[in-house]
C-alpha positions, 0 to 999 in steps of 0.5 A, spaced: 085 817 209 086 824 212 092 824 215 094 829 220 100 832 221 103 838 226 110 841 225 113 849 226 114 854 222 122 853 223 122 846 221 117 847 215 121 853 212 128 850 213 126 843 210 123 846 203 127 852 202 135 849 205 140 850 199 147 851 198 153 849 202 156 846 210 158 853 211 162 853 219 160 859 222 163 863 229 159 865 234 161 865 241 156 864 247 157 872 248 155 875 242 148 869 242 146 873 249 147 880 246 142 877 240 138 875 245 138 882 248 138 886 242 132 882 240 129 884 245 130 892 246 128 891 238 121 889 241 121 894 247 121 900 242 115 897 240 108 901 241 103 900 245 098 897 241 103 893 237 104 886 239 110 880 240 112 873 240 105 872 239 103 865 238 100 863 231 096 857 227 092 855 222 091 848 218 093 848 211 089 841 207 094 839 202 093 833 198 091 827 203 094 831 209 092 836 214 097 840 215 097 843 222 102 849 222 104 853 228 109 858 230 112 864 234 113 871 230 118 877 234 113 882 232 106 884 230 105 892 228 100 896 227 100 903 224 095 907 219 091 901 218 096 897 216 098 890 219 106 888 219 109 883 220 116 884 224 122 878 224 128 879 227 134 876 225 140 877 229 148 878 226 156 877 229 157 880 222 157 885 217 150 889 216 153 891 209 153 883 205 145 883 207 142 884 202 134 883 201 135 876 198 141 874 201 136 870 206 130 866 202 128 862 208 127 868 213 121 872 208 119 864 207 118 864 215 116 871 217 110 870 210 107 863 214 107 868 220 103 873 215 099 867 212 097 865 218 095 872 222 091 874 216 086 868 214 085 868 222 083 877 221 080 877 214 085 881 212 087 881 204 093 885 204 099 885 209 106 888 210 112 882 212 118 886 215 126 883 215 130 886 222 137 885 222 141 887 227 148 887 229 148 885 235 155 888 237 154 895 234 146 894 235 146 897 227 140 895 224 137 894 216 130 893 215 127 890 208 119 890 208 114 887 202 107 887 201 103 880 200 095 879 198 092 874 202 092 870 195 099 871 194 101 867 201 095 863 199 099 860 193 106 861 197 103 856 203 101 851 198 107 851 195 110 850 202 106 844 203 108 842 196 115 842 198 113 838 204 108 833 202 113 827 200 116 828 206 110 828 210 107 822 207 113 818 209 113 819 216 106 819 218 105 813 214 111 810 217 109 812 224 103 808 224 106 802 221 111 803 227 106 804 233 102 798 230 108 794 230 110 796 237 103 795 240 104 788 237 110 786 238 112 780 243 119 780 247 124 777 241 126 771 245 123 765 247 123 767 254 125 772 260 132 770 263 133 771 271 132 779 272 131 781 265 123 781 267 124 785 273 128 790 269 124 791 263 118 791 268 122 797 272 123 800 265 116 800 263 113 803 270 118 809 270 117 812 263 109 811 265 110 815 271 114 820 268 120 819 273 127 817 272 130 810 274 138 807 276 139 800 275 144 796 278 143 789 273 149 784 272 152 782 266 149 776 262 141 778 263 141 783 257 141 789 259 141 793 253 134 789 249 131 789 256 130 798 256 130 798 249 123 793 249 119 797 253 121 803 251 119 802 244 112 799 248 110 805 250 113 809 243 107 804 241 102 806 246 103 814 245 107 815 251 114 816 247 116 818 241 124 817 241 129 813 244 136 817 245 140 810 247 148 813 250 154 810 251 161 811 252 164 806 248 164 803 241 163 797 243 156 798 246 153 802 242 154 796 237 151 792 242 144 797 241 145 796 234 144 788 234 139 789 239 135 794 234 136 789 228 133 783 232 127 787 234 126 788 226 127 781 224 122 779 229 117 785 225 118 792 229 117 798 224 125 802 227 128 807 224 135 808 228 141 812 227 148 812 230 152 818 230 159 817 230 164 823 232 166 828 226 173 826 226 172 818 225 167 818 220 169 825 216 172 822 209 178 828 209 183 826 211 183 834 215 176 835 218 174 842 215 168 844 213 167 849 208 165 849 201 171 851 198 175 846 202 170 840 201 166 836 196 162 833 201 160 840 204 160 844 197 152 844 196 150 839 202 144 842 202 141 842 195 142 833 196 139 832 203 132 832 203 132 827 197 138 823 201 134 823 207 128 820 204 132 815 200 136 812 206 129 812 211 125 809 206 130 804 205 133 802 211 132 801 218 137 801 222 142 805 219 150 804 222 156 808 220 157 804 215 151 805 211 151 813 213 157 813 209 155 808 204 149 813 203 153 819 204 159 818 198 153 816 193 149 821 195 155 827 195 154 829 203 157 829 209 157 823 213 156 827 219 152 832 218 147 827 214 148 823 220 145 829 225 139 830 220 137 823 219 137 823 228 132 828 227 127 825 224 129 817 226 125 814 231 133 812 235 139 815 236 145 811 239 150 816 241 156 818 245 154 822 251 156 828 249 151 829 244 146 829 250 150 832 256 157 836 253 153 842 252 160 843 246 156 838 242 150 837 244 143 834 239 141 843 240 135 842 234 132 837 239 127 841 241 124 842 249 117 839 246 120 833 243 125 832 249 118 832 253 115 825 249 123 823 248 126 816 253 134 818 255 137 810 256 143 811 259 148 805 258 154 804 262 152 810 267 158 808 271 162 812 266 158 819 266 160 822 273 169 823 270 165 824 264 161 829 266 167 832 270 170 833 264 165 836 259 163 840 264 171 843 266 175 848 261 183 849 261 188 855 258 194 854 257 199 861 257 204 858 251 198 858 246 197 866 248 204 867 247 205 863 241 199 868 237 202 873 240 208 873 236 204 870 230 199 876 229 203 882 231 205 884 224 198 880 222 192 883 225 192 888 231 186 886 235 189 879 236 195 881 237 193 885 243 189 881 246 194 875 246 198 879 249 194 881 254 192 874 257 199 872 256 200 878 262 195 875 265 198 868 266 205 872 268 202 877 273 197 870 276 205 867 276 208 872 279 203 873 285 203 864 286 209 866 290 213 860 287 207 855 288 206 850 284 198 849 285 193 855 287 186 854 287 183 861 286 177 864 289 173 865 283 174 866 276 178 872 275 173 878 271 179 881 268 180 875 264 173 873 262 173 880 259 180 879 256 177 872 253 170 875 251 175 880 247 180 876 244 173 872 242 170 877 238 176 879 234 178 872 233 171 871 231 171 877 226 178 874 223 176 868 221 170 869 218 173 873 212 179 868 212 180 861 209 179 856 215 184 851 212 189 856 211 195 853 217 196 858 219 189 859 222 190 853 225 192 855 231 188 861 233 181 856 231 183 852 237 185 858 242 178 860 239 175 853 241 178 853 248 176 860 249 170 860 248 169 853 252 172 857 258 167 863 257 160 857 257 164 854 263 164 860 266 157 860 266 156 854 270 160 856 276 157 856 282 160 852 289 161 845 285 166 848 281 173 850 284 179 854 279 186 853 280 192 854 276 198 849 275 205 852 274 210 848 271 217 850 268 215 851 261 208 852 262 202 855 266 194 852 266 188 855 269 182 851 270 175 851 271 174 844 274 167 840 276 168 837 282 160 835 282 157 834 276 150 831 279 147 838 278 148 839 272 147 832 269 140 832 273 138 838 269 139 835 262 135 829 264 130 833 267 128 835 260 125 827 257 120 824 259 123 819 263 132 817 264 135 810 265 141 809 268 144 802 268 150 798 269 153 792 270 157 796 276 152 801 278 155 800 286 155 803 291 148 804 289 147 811 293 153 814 291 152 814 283 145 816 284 148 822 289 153 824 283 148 822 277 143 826 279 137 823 283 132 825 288 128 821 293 122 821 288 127 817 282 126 809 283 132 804 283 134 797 283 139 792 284 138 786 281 142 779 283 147 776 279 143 770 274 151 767 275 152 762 281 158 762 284 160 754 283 162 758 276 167 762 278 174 760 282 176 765 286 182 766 289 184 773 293 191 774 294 194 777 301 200 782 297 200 789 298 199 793 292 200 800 294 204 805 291 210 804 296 210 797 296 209 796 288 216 794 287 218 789 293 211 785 290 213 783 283 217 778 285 211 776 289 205 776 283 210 774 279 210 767 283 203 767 283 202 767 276 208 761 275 204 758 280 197 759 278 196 759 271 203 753 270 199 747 268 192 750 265 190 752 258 185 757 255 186 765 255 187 770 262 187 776 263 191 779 268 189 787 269 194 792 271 192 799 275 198 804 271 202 801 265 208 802 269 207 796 274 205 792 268 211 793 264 215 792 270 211 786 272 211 784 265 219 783 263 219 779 270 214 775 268 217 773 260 224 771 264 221 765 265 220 764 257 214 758 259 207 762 256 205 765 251 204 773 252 202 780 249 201 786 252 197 793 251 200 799 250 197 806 250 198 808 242 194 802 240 190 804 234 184 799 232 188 795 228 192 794 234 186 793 238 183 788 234 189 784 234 189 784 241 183 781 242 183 777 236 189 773 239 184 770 245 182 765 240 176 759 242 180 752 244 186 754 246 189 747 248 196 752 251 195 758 254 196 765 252 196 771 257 194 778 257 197 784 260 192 790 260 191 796 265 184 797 269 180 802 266 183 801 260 180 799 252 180 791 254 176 792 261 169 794 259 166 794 253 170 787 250 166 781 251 169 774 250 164 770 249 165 762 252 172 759 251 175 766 249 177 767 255 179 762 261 181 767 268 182 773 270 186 777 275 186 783 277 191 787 280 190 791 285 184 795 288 183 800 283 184 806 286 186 813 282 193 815 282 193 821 289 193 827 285 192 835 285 185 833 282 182 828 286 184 831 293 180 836 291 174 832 290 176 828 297 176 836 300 171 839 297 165 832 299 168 832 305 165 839 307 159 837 304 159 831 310 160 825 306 166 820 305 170 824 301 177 819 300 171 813 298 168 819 293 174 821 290 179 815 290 175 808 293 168 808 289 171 809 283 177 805 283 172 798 286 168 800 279 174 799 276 175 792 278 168 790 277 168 792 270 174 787 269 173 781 273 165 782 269 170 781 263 169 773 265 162 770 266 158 772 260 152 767 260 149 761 263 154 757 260 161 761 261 166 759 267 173 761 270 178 764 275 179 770 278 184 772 283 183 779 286 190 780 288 190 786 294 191 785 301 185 790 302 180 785 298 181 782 305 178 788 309 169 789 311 169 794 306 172 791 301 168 785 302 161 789 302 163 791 295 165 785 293 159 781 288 155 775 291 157 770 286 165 772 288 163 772 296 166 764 296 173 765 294 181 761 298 186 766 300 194 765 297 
């Protein structure tokens, strides 16, 4: 049988001719515009006749495989009769260390170029020409070669050669995988209430192309019901990857275990998690470099027989079988990781990887992205999220602190720390003894310093040993510099700057007040994007802040639970700031109250750790129950220990002192008995501040409720993911106390779930 098989010229080359180590380079966003531009002005000076960015492709048999190739080349020039063929490569740095067979790989790809243009006009004998050009000094080397047309004959087999193994596994995989999912039936036994009507909902918006939110309760199953008829319409030719992201471990755990099931139940998957650089790294100091790992020194003269190992041998591959893979293997765990995304049929991940334009999955090409679902999981969590990836901060001390470190080591770092060091302290001397300022804009002095200060820290760091400690400091102000210079890029009316002035220290900041535009252009690129929480509510306002249109489809769909398995209770006790200490007392007896005579587990949540402390040593004077409590430096041993305390059967009883928002109030399902009650102290609201007064102002001058979008919204989703702590399945019953005075108000009731609308006040 004949298989056919598309791919770039990019990946084709990259695949066969990758060798050699991790090597971690500095390239700002500034000098990638300017290759951008020179690239260009290399073309402009192109005569008439020739050509650029001509489109080019054959098809190349080989074996059992139809090799349909297809690429891009810069240039195609024509001079004397002869034909050449022009690859422009740009560079930050120096000209004079390339040499003609410093980069294998560029000749492999401007050859294919060669190949392709010459068996499509006859031609038996052609140039190749490398371009290189220093994109600051717009310095230019060339190097040209001359081929016959059995020459790339032999040398395209060789390509198709290299490639075959590869290519046999995935189109052999990719039809036992589509017929699996043309085939496979939901994995259990029947729908629960509102799974139907969700995947239903999920399946109509990947074949209409359209994005959907989806406000669904905890306990119908979520995850299973958007990955199963994503994974259908995979089967039918709709899609070709799922990019499942989360914002917890926790979660993407749950994606895992769904993934398995479907592949017990005979689904044909191949998934991949990607976990942080930091977490997974096997240094105990993450640095990427030949010289400084082993798992980096000739990273790629291992992968591609790695990458075919794992996938013909695994199906849904952890973080533990990436590091079980990658130490025998002799490779980076992360980096492995990214390469087996690639080529996977799913991708469990941080939102970062889709939507941190830091990190994000950049290989993903637009054409992929085309046929490629996004499954948004806890989207609720993706506006402060969002907020964050898309906001950048300086601080003066790190300018400061460089300055005195390389005065005597290197002049332009030198100067160009001091230099913004001025900055900040002519930007103090003009706030006029304010504390907080919003600027107009982004300063242009300061972009031009930054772009400065980038460029000769980039230059610096590329001719010195990155795990010198002394360069540690510079790598990061390098980092932030260049993040501040990306941010810059963004800014427009939903972004504000502002400096905070403190003693010791001076910030500037480009905050993202609103997110949802950038988050709708990320999303615009799949096929389809799925936004689901159990806490998607307000409906309309997520929808508004995560980026949806009129045309995009929404549903709400009820809680499966009855309210006969909850005990509500809403307590008249005013929790607000300037009321926190007089109300101790009065939760401290209610707790007494309450939980005297009972057995099981409870949590009681808190809104900041300081009243749980406080509310906590009032509450243990009493000596009569069994306590602990989270603090914010808990480590996973530490976390672990937490939950493993809420033991199933517990005949006495234990409480739980945790904070809202925090690592115990999303994410943790304690399943049955493990957990007896919940009581949630106060409304949730974020802490008034600089920030959030900002975001109030500035939607408040759009025309909505800016003190609901910046502090109520937020803070009512905050207590729905704790009080979804409680009731997970059919089976599961509790009590839960909503202690708050405002709980007792019409808009608070509106917001409140229908199966907690039945509650006593104490």
């Amino acid at each position: 049988m004949i298989h056919e098989y598309r791919i770039s010229v990019r990946a084709l080359v990259e695949y066969v001719h990758r060798s050699g180590s991790i090597d971690l380079r500095f390239r700002t966003n500034t000098s990638m515009a300017e290759g951008t531009k020179v690239h260009q002005k290399i073309q402009r000076q192109y005569a008439k006749t020739d050509q650029k960015e001509l489109f080019l492709q054959t098809i190349f048999p080989y074996r059992n495989i139809q090799f349909h190739i297809e690429g891009r080349c810069d240039g195609l020039l024509f001079h004397d009769g002869i034909v050449t063929i022009d690859e422009i490569k740009s560079t930050s740095g120096e000209l004079e260390l390339i040499t003609e067979d410093s980069y294998p790989v560029h000749w492999a790809q401007a050859k294919c170029y060669a190949y392709m243009y010459a068996i499509d006009h006859g031609i038996q004998e052609i140039n190749v020409q490398l371009t290189y050009v220093q994109v600051d000094t717009e310095q230019i080397i060339r190097f040209k070669q001359t081929y016959t047309m059995e020459e790339l004959r032999l040398f395209i087999r060789l390509m198709a050669e290299g490639y075959y193994e590869f290519a046999h596994w995935q189109v052999v995989h990719i039809a036992e995988r589509n017929a699996s999912f043309q085939s496979a039936e939901f994995p259990f036994e029947g729908y629960r209430k509102g799974q139907r009507k969700l995947a239903g909902a999920v399946y109509k918006t990947i074949a209409e192309g359209k994005s959907l939110f989806a406000n669904a309760p905890t306990g119908i199953g979520k995850t299973v019901s958007t990955i199963f008829p994503s994974l259908k319409a995979v089967g039918e030719g709709v899609l070709e990857k799922l990019l499942y992201v989360t914002a917890r471990t926790t979660t993407r755990q749950a994606a895992e275990d769904a993934f398995s099931l479907l592949v017990e139940n005979g689904l044909s998957i191949k998934t991949v998690t990607i976990t942080a650089k930091e977490k997974i790294c096997f240094q105990e100091t993450t640095v990427c470099g030949k010289a400084q790992c082993e798992f980096a020194d000739g990273y790629y003269d291992r992968v591609n027989p790695a990458l075919l190992d794992i996938l013909k041998n695994e199906n849904v591959i952890s973080r533990e079988t990436i590091e079980s893979y990658a130490r025998k293997q002799k490779l980076c765990p992360f980096e492995f990781s990214l390469d087996l995304a690639y080529v996977s049929d799913a991708i469990i991940c941080d939102y970062n990887y889709v939507f941190d334009p830091r990190v994000s999955l950049q290989r993903l090409m637009e054409e992929q992205k085309k046929k490629t679902i996004l499954l948004v999981d806890e989207a609720h969590n993706l506006v402060d999220r969002a907020r964050s990836m898309f906001s950048a901060e300086l601080l003066k001390s790190v300018f400061l602190q460089l300055k005195r470190q390389y005065k005597d080591k290197h002049a332009e770092i030198f100067t160009t720390s001091n230099k913004i060091n001025q900055f900040f302290i002519d930007l103090k001397k003009r706030s006029e003894s304010e504390k907080v300022i919003e600027l107009t804009g982004i300063p242009e002095d300061l972009f031009e310093l930054l772009e400065q200060f980038t460029d000769a820290a980039e230059q610096y760091l590329l001719l010195n040993p990155q795990n010198d400690a002394d360069n540690q400091e510079l790598l990061e102000a390098y980092f932030s510099a260049q993040n501040f210079i990306r941010i810059s890029g963004l800014y427009d009316e939903r972004f504000t700057v502002y400096t905070e002035i403190s003693r010791k220290e001076m910030m500037l900041k480009i905050f993202c007040l609103d997110p949802s535009e950038l988050l709708k252009k990320t999303s615009k690129g799949y096929r389809s994007a799925i936004h689901f929480s159990a806490t998607l509510s307000p409906l309309s306002f997520f929808i508004d802040m995560l980026g949806g249109e009129e045309s995009d489809y929404s549903i709400s769909i009820a809680s499966p639970f009855s309210p006969d398995q909850n005990e509500v209770y809403i307590k008249k006790v005013s929790t607000r700031y300037r009321n926190r200490e007089s109300s101790k007392k009065d939760l401290v007896a209610m707790l007494q109250s309450l939980l005297t005579g009972r057995t099981g587990n409870y949590l009681v949540f808190f809104p900041s750790y300081r009243y749980m402390n406080q509310v906590f040593e009032d509450f243990n004077q009493d000596g009569r129950f069994q306590t602990i409590i989270q603090n914010p430096a808990m480590d996973d041993a530490a976390r672990t220990a937490f939950l493993a305390a809420f033991e199933s059967g517990n005949e006495s009883i234990l409480i739980g002192f945790a904070v809202m928002g925090g690592i115990f109030s999303e994410g943790i399902d304690l399943k049955g008995d493990r957990l007896s009650g919940v009581v949630i102290v106060g409304v949730g609201m974020p802490q008034i501040g600089r920030e959030r007064d900002i975001i109030k102002n500035y939607f408040e001058s759009k025309g909505k409720n800016g003190f609901d979008y910046a502090y109520v919204y937020p803070g009512m989703n905050k207590v729905l993911q704790a009080g979804g702590r409680l009731i997970r399945s059919e089976d599961d019953h509790g009590l839960i106390v909503l202690a708050d005075d405002r709980f007792l108000t019409n808009k608070y009731q509106k917001m409140l779930p229908e199966n907690w609308s039945s509650f006593t006040i104490i």
